[in-house]
C-alpha positions in Angstrom: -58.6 104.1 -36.1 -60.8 107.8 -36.5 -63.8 107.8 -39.1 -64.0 111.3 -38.3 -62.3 114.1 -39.7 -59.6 116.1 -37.5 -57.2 119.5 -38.0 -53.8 119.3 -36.7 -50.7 122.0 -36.5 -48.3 120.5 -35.4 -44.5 121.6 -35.5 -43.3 118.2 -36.9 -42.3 117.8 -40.4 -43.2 114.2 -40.9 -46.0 111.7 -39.9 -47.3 108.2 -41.0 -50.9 108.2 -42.2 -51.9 104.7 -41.5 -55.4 104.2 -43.7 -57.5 101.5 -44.0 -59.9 101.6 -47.1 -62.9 99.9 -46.7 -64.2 100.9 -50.1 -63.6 104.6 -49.4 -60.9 107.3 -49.1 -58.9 109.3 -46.7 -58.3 112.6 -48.1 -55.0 114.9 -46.7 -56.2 118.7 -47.0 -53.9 121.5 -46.3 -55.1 125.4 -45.6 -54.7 128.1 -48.3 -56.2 131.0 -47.1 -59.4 130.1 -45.8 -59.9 127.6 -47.9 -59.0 123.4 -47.9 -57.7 122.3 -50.8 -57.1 118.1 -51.4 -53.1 117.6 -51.4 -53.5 113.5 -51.8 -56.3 110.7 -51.5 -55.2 107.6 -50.7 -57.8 104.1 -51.3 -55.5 101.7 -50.6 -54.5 100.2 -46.9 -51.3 101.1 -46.0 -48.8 103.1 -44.3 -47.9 106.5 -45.8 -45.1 109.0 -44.7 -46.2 112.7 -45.2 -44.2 115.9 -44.5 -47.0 118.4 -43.0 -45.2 121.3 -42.0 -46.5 124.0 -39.8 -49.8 125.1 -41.8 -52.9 124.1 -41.2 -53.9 120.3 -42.3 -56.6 118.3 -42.7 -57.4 114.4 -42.8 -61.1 113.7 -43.7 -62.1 110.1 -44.1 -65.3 109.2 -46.3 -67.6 106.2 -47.0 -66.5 104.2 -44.6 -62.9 104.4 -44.5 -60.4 105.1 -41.8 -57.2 106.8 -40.5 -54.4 106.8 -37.6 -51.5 109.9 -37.1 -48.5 108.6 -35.9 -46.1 111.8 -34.7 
């Protein structure tokens, strides 16, 4: 699983955000202009279905938490 933050465009509609916790968050940003803005934070473990689209987006894990992208 990543602990690092990564971009992706992709010309899928859907992925599953698997997240682990560990006492911190993974945050899914999207691109407005030039500008991130937080769409969701998930805490909790688990496996969550998200329809990106094809702008710009975001996942930024923090304090110790951490993420897989399934296509």
């Amino acid at each position: 699983m990543a602990k690092t933050q990564q971009e992706m465009k992709a010309s899928v509609n859907q992925i599953i955000l698997l997240v682990q916790g560990n006492d911190g968050s993974v945050v899914f940003e999207k691109k407005f202009g030039g500008s991130w803005m937080a769409v969701d934070k998930f805490t909790a473990d688990g496996a969550y279905p998200l329809y990106i689209g094809s702008s710009a987006t975001q996942v930024s894990p923090t304090n110790g938490a951490a993420y897989e992208v399934q296509w």
